[in-house]
C-alpha positions as protocol buffer text, in pm:
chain_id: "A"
residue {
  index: 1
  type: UNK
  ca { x: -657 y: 821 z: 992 }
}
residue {
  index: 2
  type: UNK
  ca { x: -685 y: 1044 z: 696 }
}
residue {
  index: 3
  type: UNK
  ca { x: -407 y: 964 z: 389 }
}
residue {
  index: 4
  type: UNK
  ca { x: -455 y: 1352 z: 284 }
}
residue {
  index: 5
  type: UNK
  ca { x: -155 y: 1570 z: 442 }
}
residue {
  index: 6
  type: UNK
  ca { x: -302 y: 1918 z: 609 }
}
residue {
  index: 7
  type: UNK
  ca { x: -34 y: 2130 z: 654 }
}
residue {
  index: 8
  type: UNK
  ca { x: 3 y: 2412 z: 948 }
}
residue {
  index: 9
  type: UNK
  ca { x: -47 y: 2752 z: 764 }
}
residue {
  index: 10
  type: UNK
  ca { x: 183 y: 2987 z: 956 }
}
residue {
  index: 11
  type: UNK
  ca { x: 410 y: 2731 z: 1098 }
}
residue {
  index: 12
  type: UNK
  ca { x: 747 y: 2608 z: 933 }
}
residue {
  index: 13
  type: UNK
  ca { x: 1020 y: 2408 z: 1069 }
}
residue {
  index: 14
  type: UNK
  ca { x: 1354 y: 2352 z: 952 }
}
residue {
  index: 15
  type: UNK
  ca { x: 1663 y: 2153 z: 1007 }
}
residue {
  index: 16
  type: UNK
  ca { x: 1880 y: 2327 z: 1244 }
}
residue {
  index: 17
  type: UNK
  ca { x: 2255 y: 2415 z: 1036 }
}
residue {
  index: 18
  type: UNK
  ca { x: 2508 y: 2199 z: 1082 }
}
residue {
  index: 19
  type: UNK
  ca { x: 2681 y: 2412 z: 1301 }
}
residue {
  index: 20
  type: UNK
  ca { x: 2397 y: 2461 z: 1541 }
}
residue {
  index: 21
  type: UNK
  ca { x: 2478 y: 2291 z: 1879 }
}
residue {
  index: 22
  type: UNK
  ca { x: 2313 y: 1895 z: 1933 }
}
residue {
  index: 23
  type: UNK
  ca { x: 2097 y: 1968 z: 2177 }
}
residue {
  index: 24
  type: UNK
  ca { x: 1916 y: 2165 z: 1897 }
}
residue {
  index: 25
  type: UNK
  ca { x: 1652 y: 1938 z: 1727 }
}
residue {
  index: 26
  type: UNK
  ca { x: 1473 y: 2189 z: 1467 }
}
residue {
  index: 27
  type: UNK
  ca { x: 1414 y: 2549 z: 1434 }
}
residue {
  index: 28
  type: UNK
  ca { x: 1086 y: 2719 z: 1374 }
}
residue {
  index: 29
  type: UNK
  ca { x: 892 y: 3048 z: 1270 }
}
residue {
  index: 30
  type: UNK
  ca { x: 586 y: 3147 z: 1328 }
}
residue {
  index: 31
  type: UNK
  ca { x: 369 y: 3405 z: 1096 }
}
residue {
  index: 32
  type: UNK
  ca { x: 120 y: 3469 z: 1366 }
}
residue {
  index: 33
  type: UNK
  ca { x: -184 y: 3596 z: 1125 }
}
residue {
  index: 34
  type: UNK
  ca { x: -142 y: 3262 z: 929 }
}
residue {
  index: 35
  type: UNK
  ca { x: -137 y: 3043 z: 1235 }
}
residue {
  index: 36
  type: UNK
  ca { x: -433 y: 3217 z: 1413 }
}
residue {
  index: 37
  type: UNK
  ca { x: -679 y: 3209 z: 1101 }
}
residue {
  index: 38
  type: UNK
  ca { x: -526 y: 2823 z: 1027 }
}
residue {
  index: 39
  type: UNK
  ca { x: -589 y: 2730 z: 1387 }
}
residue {
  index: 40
  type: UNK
  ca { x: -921 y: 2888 z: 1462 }
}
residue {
  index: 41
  type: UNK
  ca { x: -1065 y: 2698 z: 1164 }
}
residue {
  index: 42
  type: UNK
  ca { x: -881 y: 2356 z: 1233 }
}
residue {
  index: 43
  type: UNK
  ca { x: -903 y: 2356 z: 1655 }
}
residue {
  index: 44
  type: UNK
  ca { x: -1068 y: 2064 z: 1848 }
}
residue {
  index: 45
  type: UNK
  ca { x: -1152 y: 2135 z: 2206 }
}
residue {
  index: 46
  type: UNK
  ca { x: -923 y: 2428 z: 2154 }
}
residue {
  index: 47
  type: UNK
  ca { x: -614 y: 2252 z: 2078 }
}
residue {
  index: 48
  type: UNK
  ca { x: -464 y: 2180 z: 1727 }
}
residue {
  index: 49
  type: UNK
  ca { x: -260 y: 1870 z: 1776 }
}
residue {
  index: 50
  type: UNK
  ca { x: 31 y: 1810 z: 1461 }
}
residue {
  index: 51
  type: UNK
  ca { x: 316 y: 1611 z: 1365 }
}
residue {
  index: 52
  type: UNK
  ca { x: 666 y: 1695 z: 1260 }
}
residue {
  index: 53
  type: UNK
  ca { x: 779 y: 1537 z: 979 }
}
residue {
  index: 54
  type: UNK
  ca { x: 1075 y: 1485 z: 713 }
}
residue {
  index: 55
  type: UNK
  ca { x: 981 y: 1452 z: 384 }
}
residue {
  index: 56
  type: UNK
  ca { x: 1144 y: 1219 z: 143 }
}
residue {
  index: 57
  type: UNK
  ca { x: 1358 y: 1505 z: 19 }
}
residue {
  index: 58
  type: UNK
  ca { x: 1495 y: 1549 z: 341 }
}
residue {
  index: 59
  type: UNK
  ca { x: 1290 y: 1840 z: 453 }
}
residue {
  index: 60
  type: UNK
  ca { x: 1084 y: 1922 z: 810 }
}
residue {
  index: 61
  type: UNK
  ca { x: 767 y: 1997 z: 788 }
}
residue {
  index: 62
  type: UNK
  ca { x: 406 y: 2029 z: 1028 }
}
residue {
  index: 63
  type: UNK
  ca { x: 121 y: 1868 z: 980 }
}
residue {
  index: 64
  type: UNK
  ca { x: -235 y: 1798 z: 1159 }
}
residue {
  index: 65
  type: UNK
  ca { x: -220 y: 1478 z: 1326 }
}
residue {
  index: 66
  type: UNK
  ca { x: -487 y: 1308 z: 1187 }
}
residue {
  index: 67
  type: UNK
  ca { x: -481 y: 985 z: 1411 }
}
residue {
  index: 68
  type: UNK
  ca { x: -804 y: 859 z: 1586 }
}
residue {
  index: 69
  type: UNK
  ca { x: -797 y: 587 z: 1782 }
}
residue {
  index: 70
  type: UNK
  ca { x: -1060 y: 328 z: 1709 }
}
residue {
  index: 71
  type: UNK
  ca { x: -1331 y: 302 z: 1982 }
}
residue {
  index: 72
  type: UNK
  ca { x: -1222 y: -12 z: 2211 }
}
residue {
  index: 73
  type: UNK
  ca { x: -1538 y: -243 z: 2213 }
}
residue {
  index: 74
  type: UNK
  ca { x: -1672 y: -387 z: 2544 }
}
residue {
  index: 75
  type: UNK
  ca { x: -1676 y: -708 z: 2623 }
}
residue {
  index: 76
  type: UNK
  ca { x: -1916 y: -932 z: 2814 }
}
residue {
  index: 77
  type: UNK
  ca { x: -1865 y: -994 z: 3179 }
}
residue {
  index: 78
  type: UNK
  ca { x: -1799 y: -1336 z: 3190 }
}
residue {
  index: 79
  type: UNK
  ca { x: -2039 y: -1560 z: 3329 }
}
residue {
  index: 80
  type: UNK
  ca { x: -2023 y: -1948 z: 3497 }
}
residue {
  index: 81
  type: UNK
  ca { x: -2127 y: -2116 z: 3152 }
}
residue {
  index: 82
  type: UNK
  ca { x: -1828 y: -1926 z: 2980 }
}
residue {
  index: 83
  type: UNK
  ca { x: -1544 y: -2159 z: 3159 }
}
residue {
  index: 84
  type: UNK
  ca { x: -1584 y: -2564 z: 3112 }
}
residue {
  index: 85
  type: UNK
  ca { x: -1581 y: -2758 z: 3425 }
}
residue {
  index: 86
  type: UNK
  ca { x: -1263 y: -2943 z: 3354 }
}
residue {
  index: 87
  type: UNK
  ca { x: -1058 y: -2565 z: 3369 }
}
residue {
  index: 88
  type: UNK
  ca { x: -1190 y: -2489 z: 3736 }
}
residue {
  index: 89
  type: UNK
  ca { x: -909 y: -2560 z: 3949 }
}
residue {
  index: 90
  type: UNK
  ca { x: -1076 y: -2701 z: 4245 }
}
C-alpha cells in the first residue's frame, strides 16, 4: 500500500449540515470533465476503486484506494513423513 494520498480530481464530498436528516451519511458533487480525464488515466480493469476519508481537521475527502493484497503463498501438500508416528490416532 502506497503512503502517498491520490486524490479524486472531480469528486468532493462533504459532511452533510447538521440539519440534514440521519439517514444522510455525506453529500457529494461531481465536475464531470475532471472526473472523466482523472479516471481514464487512473482506471484498472475499468474501475477506479477509492476511499472516503476524514481528515484530521475534520473534513471528507476521496481518495484512490491504494490497498493490494499480498499474494497468499502455497503451501506443500502434506505428505506421510510430515506427521510423526506417535500423532496418528490409530
Amino acid at each position: 500500500m502506497s503512503d502517498e494520498t491520490v486524490f479524486i480530481d472531480g469528486l468532493r464530498v462533504f459532511k452533510p449540515s447538521d440539519k440534514a436528516p440521519d439517514f444522510i451519511i455525506l453529500n457529494g458533487e461531481i465536475d464531470m470533465k475532471e472526473l472523466r480525464e482523472f479516471a481514464l488515466s487512473h482506471h484498472e480493469e475499468g474501475k477506479v476503486r477509492f476511499q472516503v476519508k476524514e481528515s484530521k481537521g475534520g473534513k471528507y475527502y476521496a481518495a484512490i484506494d491504494t490497498f493490494v493484497p499480498q499474494a497468499r503463498q502455497e503451501s506443500a501438500p502434506a505428505t506421510a513423513g510430515d506427521y510423526p508416528d506417535e500423532d496418528i490416532p490409530f
